[in-house]
NUDO-402100 format. One line per 3 residues: number of its first residue (from 0); for each residue x, y, z of N, C-alpha, C. Coordinates in steps of 0.1 Angstrom, whole numbers. Atoms other than C-alpha are relative to their C-alpha. Example, Ala and Ser with C-alpha at 12.3 -4.5 7.8 and 13.67 -1.06 7.14 Angstrom:
BEGIN
0> 9/-12/0/123/-45/78/9/12/0  -9/-11/0/137/-11/71/-8/11/8
This chain:
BEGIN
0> -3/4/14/-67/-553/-213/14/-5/-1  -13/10/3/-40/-579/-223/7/7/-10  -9/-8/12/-13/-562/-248/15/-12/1
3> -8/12/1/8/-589/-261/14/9/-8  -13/-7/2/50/-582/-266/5/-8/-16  -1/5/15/61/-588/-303/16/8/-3
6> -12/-7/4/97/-584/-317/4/1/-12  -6/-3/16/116/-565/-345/8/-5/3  -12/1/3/142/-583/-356/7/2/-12
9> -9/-6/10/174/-566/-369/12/-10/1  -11/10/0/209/-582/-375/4/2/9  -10/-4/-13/223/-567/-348/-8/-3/18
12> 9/0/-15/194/-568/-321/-17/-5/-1  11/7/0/159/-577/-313/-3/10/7  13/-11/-10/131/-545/-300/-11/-7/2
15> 11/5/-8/107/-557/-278/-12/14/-3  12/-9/0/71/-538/-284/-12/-4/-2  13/-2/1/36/-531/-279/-8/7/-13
18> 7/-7/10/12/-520/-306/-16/-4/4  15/2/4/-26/-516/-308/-3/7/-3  4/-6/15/-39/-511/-343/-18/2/5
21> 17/0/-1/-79/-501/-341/-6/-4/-14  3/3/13/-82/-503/-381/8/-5/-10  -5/2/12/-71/-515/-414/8/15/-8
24> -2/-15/5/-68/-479/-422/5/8/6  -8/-10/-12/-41/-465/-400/3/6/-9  -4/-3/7/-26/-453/-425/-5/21/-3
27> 10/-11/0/-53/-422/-425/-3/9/10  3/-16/-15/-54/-411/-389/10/-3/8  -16/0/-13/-29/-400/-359/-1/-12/4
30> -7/12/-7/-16/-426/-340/6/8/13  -4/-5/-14/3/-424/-303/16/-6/-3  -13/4/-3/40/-433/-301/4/6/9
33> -6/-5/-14/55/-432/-264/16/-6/0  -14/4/1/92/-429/-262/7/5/14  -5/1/-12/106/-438/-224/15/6/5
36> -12/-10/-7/129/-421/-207/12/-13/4  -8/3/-4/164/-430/-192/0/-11/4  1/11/-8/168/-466/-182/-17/-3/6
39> 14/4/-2/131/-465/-182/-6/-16/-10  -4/13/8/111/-493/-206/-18/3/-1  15/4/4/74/-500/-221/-11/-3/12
42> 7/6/-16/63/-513/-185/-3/10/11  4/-14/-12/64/-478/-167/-15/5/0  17/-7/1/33/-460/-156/-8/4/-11
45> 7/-10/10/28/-435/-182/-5/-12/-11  2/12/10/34/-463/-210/-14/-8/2  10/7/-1/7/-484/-196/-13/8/2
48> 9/-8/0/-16/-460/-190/-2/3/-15  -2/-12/13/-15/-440/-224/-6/-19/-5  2/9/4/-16/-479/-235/-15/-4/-2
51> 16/4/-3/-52/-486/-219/-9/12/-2  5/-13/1/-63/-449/-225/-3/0/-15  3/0/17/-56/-452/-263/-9/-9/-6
54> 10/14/7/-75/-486/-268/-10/1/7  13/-5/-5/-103/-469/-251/-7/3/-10  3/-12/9/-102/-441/-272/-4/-6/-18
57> -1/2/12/-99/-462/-303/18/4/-8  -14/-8/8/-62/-446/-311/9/-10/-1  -10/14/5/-36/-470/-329/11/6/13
60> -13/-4/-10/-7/-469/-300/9/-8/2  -8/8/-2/26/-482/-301/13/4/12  -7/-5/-7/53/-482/-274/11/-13/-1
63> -14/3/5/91/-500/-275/10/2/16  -10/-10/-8/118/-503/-254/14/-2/-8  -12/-5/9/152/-493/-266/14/-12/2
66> -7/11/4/183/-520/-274/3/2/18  -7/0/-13/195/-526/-235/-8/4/11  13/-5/-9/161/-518/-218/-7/-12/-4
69> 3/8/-3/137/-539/-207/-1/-17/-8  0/14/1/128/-571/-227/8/2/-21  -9/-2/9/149/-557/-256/15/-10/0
72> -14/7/2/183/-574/-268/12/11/5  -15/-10/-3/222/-556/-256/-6/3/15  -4/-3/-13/236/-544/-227/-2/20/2
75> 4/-15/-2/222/-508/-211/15/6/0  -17/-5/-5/262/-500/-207/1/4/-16  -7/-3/9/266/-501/-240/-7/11/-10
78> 14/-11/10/235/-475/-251/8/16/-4  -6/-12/4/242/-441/-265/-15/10/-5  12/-9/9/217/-412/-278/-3/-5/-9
81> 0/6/12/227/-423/-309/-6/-12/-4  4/16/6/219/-459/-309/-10/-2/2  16/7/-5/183/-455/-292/-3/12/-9
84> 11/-11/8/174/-424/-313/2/-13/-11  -1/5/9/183/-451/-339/-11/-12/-3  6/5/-2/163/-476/-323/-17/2/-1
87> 12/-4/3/135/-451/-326/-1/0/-12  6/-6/16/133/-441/-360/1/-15/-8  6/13/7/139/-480/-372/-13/-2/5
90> 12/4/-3/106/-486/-352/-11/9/-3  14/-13/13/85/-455/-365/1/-4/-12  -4/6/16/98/-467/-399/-9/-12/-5
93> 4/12/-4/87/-499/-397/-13/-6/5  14/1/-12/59/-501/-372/-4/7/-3  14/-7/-9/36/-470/-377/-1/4/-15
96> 7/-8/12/21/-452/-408/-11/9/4  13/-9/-1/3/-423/-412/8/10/5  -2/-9/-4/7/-392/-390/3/-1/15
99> 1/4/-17/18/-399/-353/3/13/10  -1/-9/-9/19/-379/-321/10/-7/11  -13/1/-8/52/-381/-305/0/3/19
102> 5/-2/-15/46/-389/-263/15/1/5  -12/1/-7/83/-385/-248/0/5/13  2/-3/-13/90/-386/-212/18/1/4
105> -17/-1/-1/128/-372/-198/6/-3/-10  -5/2/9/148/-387/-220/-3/-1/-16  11/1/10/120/-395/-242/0/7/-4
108> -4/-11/10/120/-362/-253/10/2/-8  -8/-4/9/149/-358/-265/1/-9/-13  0/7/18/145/-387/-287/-10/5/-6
111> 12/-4/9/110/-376/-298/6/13/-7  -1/-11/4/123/-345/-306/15/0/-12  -9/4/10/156/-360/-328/-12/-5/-16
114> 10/2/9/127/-382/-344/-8/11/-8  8/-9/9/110/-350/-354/3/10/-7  -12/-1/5/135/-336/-367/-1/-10/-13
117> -2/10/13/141/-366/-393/-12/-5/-7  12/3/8/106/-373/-402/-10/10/4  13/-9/-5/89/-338/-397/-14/-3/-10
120> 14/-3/5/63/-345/-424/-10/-11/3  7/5/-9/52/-373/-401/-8/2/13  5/-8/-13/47/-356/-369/-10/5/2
123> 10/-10/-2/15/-344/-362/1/4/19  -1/-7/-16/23/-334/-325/10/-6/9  -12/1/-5/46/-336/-297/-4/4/13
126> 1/-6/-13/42/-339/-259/12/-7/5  -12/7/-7/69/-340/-236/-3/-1/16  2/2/-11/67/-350/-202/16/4/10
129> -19/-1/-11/100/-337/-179/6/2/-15  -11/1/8/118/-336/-213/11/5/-2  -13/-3/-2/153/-334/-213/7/-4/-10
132> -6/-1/15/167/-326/-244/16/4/2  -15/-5/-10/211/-321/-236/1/-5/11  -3/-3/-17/206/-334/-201/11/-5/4
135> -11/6/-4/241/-352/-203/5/11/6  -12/-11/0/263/-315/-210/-8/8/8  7/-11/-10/233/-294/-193/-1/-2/10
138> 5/7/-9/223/-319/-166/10/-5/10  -8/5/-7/245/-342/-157/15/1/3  -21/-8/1/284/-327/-163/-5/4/10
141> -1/-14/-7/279/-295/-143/3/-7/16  -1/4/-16/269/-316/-111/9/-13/6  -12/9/-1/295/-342/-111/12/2/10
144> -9/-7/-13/314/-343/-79/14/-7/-8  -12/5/4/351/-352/-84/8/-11/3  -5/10/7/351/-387/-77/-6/-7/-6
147> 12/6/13/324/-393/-101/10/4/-10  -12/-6/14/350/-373/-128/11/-12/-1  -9/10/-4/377/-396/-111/-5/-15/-7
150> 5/14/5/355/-427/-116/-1/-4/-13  1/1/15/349/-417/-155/10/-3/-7  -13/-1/6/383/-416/-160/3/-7/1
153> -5/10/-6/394/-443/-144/-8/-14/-7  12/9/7/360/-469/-154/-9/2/-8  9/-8/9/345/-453/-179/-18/-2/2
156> 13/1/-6/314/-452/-158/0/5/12  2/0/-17/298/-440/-124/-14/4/-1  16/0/-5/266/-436/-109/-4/12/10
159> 6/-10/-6/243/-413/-93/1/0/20  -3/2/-10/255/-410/-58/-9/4/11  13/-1/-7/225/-399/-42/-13/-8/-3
162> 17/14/8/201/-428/-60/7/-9/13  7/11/-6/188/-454/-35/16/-12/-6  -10/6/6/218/-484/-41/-8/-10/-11
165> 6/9/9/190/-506/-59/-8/7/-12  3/-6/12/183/-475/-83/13/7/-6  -13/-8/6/221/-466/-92/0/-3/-17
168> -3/7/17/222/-468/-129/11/11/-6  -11/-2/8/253/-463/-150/-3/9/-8  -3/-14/12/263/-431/-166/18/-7/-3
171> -13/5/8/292/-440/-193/5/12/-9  -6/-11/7/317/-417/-205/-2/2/-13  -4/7/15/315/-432/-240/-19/8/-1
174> 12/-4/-1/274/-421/-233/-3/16/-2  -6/-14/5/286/-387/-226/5/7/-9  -3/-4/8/305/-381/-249/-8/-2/-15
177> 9/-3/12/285/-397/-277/-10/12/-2  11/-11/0/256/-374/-270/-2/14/-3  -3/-15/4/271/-340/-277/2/-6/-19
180> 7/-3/10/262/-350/-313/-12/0/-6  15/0/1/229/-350/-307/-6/17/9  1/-8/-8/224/-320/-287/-8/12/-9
183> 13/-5/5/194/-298/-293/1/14/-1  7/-9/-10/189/-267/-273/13/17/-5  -9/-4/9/221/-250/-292/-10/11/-10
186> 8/-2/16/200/-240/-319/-17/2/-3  16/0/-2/161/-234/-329/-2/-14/-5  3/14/-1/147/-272/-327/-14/1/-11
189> 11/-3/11/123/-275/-361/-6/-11/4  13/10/-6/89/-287/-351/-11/7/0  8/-5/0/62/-272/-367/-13/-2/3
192> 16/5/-6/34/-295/-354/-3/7/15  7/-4/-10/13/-284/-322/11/-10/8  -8/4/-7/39/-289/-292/-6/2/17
195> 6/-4/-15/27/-293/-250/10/-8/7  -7/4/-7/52/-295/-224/-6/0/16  0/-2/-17/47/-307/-187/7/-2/3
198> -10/-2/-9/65/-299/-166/-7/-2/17  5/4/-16/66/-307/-125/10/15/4  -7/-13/-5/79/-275/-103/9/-7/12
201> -8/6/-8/92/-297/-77/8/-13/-9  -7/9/7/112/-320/-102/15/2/0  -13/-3/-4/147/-327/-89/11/-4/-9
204> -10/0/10/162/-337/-122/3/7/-7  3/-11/10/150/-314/-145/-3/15/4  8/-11/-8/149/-277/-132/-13/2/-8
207> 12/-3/5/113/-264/-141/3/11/-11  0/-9/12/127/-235/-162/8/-7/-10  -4/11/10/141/-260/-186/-9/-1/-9
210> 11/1/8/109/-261/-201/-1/11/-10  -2/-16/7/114/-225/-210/9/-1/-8  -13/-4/8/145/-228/-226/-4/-11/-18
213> 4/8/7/125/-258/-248/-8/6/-12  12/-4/9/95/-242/-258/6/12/-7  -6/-14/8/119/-209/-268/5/-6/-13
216> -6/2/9/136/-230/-289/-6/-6/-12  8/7/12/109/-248/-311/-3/6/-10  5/-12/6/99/-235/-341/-13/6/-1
219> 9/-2/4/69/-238/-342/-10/12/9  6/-10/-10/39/-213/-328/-13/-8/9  10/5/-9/15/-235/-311/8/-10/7
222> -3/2/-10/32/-244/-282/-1/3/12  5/-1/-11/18/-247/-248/15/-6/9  -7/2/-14/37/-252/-214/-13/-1/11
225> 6/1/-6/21/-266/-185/11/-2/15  -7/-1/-12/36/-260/-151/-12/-9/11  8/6/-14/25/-285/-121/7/0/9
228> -7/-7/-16/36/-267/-85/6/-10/5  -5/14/-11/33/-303/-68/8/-10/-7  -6/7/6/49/-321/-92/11/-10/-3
231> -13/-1/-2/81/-339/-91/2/-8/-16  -4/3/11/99/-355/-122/-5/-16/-8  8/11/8/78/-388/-128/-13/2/-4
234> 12/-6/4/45/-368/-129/-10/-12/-5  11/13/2/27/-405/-126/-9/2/11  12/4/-5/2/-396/-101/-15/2/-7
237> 15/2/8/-34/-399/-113/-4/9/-8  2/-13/0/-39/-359/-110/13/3/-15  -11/-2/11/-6/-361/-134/-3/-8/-16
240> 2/8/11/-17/-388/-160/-16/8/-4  8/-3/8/-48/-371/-166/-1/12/-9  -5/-9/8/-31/-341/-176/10/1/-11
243> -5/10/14/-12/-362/-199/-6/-4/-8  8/1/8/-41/-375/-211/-9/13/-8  8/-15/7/-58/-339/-220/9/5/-8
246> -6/-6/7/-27/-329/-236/-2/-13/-12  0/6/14/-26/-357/-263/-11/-2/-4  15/-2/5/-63/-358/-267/-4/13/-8
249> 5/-12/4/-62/-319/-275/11/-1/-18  -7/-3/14/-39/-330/-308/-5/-10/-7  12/8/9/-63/-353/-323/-9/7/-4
């Protein structure tokens, strides 16, 4: 199935995104909104899946990528929590009506979970995939060798020294530090819709008890956790997407 790229334009930038409407009458039933992880973009696995899954199903589904990601306008250097949670909530705004079900993957989560936050009486559900809500201060500080610290100071940037050299992507100090005013995990995270987290047990970004520390903090009471042994942190193989697919199926 062909899914044609259509852009918002703002003064400042231009979001590249997918949408497929089933009715006149969105307005009346859930919907899917998938929000990509870290230097991820609309074109990843899950995205395209969930994409051809939903226009199966019939389910309106929109997905986006954020100002400095893929066929979006700006520079990934210059991204912040702030400015892609920002990028979300103009495009839920804007783009969707009705009741939607928030898909976040790593990073994705944490935006889904600012988003729901700011428009809880939109929300009708909430899956996270790896979701990494804090992962700058919780994640990424702690393991920062000291001439990664050196490098921040010095370039207000460095990279993951153990990524592949044609997967190093830029961590910016200015990223870091914006982010601690978005920071979640502090506090109980209000989100009274139905919530399901997967989680991978072998996932080398995200420890697996991270998921614990998520689901404690939500408010709401129907929240599931799913643990997969073999798992690692993109949880795109088949056996993984279809457990993706069971979770946002069971909130329709």
């Amino acid at each position: 199935m062909n899914f044609e790229t259509s852009f918002l334009t703002l003064p400042d930038r231009k979001l590249a995104y997918q949408q497929w409407c089933d009715s006149a009458n969105a307005s009346q039933k859930k919907a899917v909104i998938f929000l990509s992880g870290y230097a991820s973009d609309m074109t990843g696995t899950k995205a395209c899946f969930l994409a051809e899954r939903c226009a199966e199903a019939r389910h309106d589904y929109l997905r986006f990528d954020y100002r400095g990601h893929g066929q979006s306008s700006g520079a990934f250097t210059d991204g912040t929590i702030g400015a892609w949670f920002d990028d979300a909530l103009t495009v839920f705004d804007r783009l969707t009506k009705g009741p939607q079900i928030l898909v976040g993957s790593s990073m994705g989560g944490w935006i889904a979970l600012l988003l729901a936050r700011a428009r809880p009486e939109r929300v009708a559900g909430f899956v996270g995939i790896a979701a990494a809500p804090d992962f700058t201060d919780e994640i990424v500080v702690p393991v920062l060798t000291p001439s990664q610290r050196e490098q921040l100071a010095r370039e207000g940037l460095t990279y993951d020294e153990n990524a592949p050299p044609d997967f190093r992507v830029p961590i910016t100090q200015r990223f870091i530090e914006e982010s601690r005013q978005h920071l979640l995990l502090g506090e109980p995270i209000p989100l009274n819709a139905p919530a399901h987290l997967l989680q991978g047990q072998m996932d080398k970004e995200v420890p697996w008890q991270y998921v614990l520390r998520i689901a404690d903090r939500l408010t709401g009471q129907n929240v599931r956790v799913t643990l997969v042994k073999d798992a690692d942190h993109r949880l795109s193989r088949p056996e993984d997407l279809a457990l993706l697919w069971q979770a946002v199926q069971s909130l329709f």
